[in-house]
C-alpha positions as CSV (number, residue, x, y, z in Angstrom):
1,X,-53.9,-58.8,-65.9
2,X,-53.2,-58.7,-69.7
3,X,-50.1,-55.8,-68.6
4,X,-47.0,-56.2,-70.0
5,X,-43.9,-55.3,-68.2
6,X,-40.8,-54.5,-70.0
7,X,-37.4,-54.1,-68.3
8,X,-34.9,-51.4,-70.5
9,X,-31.6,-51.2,-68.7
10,X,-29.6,-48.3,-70.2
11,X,-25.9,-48.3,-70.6
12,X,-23.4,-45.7,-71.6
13,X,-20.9,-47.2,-74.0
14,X,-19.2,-43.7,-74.0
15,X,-17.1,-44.5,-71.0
16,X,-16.6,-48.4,-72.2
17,X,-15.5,-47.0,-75.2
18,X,-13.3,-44.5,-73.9
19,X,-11.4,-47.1,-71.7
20,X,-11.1,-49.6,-74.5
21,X,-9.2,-46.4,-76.7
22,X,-7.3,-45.5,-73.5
23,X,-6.2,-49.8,-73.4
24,X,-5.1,-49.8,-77.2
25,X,-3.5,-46.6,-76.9
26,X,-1.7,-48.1,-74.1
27,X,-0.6,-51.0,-75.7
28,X,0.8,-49.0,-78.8
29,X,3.1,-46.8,-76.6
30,X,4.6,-50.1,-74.9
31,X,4.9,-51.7,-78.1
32,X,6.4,-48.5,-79.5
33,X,8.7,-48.2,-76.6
34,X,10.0,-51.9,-76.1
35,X,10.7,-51.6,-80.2
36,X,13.3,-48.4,-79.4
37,X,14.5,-50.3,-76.5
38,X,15.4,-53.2,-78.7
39,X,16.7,-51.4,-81.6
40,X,18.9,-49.6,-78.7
41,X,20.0,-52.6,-77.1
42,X,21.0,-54.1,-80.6
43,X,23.2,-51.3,-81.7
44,X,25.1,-51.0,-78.3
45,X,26.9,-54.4,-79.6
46,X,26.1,-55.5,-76.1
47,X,24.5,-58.3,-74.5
48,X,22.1,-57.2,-72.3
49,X,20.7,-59.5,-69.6
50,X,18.0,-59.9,-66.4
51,X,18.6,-62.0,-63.9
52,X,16.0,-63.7,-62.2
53,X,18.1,-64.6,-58.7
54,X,15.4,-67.0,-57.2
55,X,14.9,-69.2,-60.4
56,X,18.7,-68.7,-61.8
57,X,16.3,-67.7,-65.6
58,X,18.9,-65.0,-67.2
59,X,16.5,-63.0,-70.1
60,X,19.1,-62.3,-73.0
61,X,19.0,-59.5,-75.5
62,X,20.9,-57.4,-77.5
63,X,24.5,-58.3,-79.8
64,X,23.3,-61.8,-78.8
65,X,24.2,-63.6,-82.0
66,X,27.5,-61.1,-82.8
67,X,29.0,-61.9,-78.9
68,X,27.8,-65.3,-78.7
69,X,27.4,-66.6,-82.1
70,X,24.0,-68.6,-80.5
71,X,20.4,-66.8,-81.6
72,X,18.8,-65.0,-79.5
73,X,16.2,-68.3,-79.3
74,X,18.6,-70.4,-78.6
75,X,20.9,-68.2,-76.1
76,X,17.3,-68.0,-73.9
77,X,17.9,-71.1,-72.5
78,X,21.2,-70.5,-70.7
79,X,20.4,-69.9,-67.1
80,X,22.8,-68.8,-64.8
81,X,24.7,-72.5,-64.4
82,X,25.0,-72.6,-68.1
83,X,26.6,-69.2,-68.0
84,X,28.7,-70.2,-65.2
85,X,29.7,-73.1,-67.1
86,X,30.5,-71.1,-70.7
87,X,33.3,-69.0,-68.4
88,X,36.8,-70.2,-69.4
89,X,37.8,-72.5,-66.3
90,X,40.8,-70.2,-66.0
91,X,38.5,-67.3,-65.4
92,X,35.8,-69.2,-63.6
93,X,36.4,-69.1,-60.0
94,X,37.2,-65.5,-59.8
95,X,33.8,-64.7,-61.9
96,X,31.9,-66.7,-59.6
97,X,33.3,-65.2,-56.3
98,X,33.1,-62.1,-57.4
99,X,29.2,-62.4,-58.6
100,X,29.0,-64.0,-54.9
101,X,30.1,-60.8,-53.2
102,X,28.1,-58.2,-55.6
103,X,25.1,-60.6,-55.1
104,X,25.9,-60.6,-51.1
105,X,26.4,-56.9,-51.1
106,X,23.3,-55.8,-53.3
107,X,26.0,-54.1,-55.0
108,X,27.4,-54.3,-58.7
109,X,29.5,-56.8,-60.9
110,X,32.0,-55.7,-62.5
111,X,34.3,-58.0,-64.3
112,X,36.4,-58.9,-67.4
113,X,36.5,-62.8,-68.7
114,X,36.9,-65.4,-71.2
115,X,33.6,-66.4,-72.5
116,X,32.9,-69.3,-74.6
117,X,31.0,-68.7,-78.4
118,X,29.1,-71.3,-80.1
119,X,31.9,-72.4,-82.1
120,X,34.3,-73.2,-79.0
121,X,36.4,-70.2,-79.1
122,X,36.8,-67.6,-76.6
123,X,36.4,-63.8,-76.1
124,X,37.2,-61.3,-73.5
125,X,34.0,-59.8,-72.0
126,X,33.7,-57.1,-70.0
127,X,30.7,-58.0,-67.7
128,X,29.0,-55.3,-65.9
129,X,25.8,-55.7,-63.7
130,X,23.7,-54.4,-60.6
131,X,21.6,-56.7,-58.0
132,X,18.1,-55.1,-57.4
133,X,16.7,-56.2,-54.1
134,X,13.2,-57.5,-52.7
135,X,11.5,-55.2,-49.3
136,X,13.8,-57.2,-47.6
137,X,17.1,-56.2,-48.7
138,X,18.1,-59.3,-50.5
139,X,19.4,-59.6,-53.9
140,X,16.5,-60.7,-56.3
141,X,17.4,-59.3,-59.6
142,X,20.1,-58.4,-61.7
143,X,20.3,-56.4,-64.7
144,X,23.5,-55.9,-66.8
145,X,25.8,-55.8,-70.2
146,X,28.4,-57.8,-71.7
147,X,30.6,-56.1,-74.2
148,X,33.7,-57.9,-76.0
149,X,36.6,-56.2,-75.5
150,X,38.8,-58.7,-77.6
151,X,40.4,-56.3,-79.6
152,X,41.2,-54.1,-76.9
153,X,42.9,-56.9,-74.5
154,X,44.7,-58.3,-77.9
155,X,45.9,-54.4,-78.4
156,X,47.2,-53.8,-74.7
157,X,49.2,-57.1,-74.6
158,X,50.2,-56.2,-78.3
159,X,51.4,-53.0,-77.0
160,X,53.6,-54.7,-73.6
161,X,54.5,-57.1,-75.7
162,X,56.2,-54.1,-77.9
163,X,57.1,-52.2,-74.6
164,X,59.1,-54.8,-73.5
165,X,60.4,-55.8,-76.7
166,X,61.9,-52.6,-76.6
167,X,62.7,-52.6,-73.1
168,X,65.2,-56.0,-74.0
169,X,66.5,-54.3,-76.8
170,X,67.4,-50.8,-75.4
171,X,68.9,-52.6,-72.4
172,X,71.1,-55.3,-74.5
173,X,72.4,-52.9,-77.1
174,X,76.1,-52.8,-76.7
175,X,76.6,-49.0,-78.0
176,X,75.2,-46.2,-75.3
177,X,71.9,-45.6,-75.7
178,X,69.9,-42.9,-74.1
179,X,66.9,-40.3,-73.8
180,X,67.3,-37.1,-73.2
181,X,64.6,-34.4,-73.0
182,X,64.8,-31.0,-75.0
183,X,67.0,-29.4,-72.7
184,X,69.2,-31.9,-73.0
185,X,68.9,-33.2,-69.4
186,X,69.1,-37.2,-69.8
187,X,66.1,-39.0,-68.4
188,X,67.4,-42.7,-69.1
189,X,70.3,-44.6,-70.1
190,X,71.5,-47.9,-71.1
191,X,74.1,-50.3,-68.9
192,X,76.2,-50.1,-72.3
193,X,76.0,-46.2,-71.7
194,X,77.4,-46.4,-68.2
195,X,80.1,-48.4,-69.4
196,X,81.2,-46.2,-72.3
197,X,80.7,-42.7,-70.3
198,X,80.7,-44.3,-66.6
């Protein structure tokens, strides 16, 4: 009687604090390493997306706003029919068949379309993507760019159109026209030519 009893429980903050350094440092690397990522990403002047196969959720980043002319925000809430749906119709059932067999194959995409902007207008994209799988073998995921290659589509028809342009003319010119290499061997020749020189 008239004892007092006192409980002490001891703890070693040591380790508690140790952990809760090891957790910020953590979190500073990842933060640190998703910043280069999307610093990366953005000066590829590529769209860069994750698709989630079950849901049909695509995660956009990258040139978002330069390919697209949408924000990055906005451009969040195309899913894969939206996407499917911003293809030019000319273009779309080929895309889609072609995403079918990469996404039946586990394989990769690999494609060049007309994809509708904000504004209504249309550029060429070069899409390129690979289907990650679940334990089972089945497509789940799929992670993958979009570049514009405008400039270079408008620049190879430029250049046929030129070729052929050329073609027309060397083949309609009424004088003889031909190439010859150095040696003077001739290489080509005009009908005109065969005509004049039979």
């Amino acid at each position: 009687e008239g004892k007092k009893l006192f409980t002490v429980i001891l703890r070693d903050s040591t380790v508690q604090k140790e952990n809760e350094q090891l957790r910020a440092r953590t979190e500073q690397i990842v933060r640190e390493n998703e910043e280069r990522y999307r610093i990366v990403i953005e000066h590829t002047g590529k769209l860069v997306y994750d698709y989630d196969v079950p849901s049909g959720a695509i995660r956009w980043s990258g040139a978002v706003k330069q390919l697209t002319g949408f924000s990055t925000e906005e451009f969040q809430a195309v899913d894969i029919k939206s996407w499917e749906l911003m293809i030019h119709p000319d273009d779309r059932q080929e895309a889609l068949a072609l995403l079918a067999k990469a996404m039946n194959d586990a394989g990769t995409y690999d494609f060049q379309y007309r994809f509708r902007r904000k504004d209504g207008s249309h550029i060429h994209v070069q899409d390129t993507g690979t289907f990650l799988t679940d334990g089972r073998g089945k497509a789940c995921r799929m992670l993958g760019t979009m570049g514009d290659v405008t400039e270079q589509v408008n620049s190879e028809r430029a250049l046929r159109e030129s070729e052929e342009r050329y073609r027309q003319f060397f083949e309609d010119d009424l004088t003889g026209d031909f190439i010859a290499r150095a040696d003077g061997q001739l290489v080509s020749c005009n009908p005109a030519f065969l005509r004049i020189f039979g």
